[in-house]
C-alpha positions as MATLAB code, in Angstrom:
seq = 'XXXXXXXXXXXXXXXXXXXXXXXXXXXXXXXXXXXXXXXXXXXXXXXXXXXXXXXXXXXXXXXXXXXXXXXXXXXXXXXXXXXXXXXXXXXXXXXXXXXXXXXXXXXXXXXXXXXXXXXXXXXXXXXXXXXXXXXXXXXXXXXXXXXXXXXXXXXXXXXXXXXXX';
ca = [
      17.729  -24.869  -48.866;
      15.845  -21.417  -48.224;
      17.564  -18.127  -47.752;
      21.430  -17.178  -48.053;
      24.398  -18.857  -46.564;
      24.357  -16.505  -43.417;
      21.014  -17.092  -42.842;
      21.386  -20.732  -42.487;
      24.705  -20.625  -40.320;
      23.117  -20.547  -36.751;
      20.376  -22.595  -34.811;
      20.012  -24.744  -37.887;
      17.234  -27.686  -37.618;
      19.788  -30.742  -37.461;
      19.239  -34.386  -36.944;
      22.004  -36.623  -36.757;
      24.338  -34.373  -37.837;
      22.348  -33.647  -41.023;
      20.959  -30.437  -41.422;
      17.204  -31.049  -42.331;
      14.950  -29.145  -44.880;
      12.718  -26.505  -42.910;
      11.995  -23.266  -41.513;
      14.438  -20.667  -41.376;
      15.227  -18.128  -39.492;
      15.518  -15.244  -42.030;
      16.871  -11.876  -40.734;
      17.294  -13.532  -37.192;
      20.026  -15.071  -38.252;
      21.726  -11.986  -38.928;
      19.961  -10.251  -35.534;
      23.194  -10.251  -32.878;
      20.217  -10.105  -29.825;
      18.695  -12.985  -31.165;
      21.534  -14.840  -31.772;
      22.989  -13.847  -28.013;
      19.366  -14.849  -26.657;
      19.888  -18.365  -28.654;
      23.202  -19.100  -27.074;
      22.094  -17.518  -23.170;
      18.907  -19.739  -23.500;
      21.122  -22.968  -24.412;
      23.840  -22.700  -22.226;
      21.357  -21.739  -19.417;
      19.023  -25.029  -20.010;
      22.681  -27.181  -20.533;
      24.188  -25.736  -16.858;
      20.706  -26.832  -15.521;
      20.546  -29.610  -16.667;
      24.361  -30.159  -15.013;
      23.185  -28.417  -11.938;
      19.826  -30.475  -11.334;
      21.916  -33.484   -9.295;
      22.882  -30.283   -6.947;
      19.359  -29.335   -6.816;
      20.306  -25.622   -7.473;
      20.250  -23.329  -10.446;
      22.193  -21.326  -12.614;
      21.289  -17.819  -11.395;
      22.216  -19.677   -7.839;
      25.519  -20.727   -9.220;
      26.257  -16.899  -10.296;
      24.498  -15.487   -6.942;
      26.803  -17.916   -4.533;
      29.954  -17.196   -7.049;
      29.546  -13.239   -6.405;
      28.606  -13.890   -2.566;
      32.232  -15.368   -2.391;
      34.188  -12.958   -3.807;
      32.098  -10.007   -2.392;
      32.228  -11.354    1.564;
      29.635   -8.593    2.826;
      28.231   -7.082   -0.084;
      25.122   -5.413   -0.016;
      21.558   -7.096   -1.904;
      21.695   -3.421   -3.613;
      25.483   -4.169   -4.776;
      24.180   -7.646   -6.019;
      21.617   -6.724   -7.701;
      23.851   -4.350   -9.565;
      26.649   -6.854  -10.282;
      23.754   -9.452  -11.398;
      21.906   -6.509  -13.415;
      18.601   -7.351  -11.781;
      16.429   -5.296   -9.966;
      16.458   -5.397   -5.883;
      13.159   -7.861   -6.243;
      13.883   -9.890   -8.712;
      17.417  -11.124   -6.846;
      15.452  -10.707   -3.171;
      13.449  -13.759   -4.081;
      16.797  -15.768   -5.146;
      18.900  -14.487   -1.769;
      15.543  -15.547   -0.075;
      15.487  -19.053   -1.022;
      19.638  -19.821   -0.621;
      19.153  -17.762    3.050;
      16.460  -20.566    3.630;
      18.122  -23.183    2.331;
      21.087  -21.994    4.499;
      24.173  -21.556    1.726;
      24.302  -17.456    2.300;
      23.654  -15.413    6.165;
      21.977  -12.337    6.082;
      22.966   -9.811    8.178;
      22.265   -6.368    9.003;
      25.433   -3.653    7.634;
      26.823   -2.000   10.826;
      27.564    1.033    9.068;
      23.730    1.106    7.653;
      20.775   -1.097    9.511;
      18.880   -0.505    6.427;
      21.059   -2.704    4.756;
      21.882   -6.459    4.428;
      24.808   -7.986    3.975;
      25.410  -11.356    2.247;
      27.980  -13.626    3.417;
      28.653  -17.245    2.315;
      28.014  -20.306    4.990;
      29.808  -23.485    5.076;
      27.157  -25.352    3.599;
      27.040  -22.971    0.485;
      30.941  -22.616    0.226;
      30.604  -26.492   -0.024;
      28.115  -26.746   -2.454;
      29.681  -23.880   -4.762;
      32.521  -25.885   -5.018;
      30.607  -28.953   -6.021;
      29.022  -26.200   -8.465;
      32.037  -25.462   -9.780;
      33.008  -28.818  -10.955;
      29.515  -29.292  -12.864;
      30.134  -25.917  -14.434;
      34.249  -26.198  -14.888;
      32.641  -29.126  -17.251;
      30.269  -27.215  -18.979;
      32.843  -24.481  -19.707;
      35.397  -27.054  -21.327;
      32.751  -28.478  -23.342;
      31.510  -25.003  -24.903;
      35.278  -23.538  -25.532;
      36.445  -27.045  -27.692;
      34.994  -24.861  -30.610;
      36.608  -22.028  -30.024;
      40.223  -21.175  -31.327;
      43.384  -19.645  -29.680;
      42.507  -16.308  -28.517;
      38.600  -16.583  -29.374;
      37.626  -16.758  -25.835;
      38.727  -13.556  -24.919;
      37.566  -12.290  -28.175;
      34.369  -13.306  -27.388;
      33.981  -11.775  -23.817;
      35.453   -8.376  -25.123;
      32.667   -8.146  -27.963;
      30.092   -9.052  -25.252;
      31.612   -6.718  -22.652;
      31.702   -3.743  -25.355;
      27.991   -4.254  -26.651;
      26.880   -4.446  -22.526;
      28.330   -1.030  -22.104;
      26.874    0.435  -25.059;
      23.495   -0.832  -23.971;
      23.858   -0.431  -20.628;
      21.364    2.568  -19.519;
];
């Protein structure tokens, strides 16, 4: 095998269990933003790939989620919450407004302002969500140990505020 043990520990070319001769992925297996890029992009396409049968998405899954337990909240709040700019989540609140899971509605306090609110339709299908995704959660913490989880999320929260501008 090429390189050292740590370089070979993560994203390793596998086939039937084996690991296979090949490339490797030298310092980016040390690299925690590539590694954290790795894991995002996998459990992204495996929640898809749950979520397809719903015909909705991920990022529709988290925007529905937040819409719930933020009755009101402003597309500026969103967008902070998601960490996306005011465009980038306009074009998802867009399409679940048109596909009538969230209403739109002007703030009272501020007409320049939306606010987000779930319907029944989108209450529904979050919970359907939720199953697919309750699923998806078991199946990634089985290799985790006691404690582990909220390891994990306190690492990831502390390097988010670090790097958070």
């Amino acid at each position: 095998m090429r390189g050292s043990a740590a370089q070979q520990v993560y994203f390793l070319p596998i086939q039937g269990g084996q690991r296979v001769e090949g490339p490797t992925l030298g310092p980016l297996a040390d690299d925690i933003a590539y590694q954290v890029r790795q894991v995002q992009s996998v459990i992204f396409r495996d929640q898809q790939i749950a979520l397809d049968q719903l015909e909705a998405t991920p990022g529709e899954f988290g925007v529905l989620t937040l819409i719930e337990v933020n009755p009101g909240i402003s597309q500026v709040d969103l967008a902070g919450l998601c960490r996306l700019d005011t465009s980038t989540l306009s074009a998802v609140v867009t399409r679940v407004v048109r596909r009538g899971l969230v209403r739109r509605w002007k703030s009272r306090e501020d007409a320049r302002c939306s606010t987000l609110w779930l319907s029944r339709p989108g209450t529904a299908l979050l919970r359907r969500m939720r199953l697919c995704m309750e699923e998806r959660r078991q199946l990634m913490e089985t290799v985790l140990q006691p404690g582990e989880r909220r390891q994990l999320l306190d690492i990831l929260g502390r390097i988010s505020v670090a790097l958070e501008r």
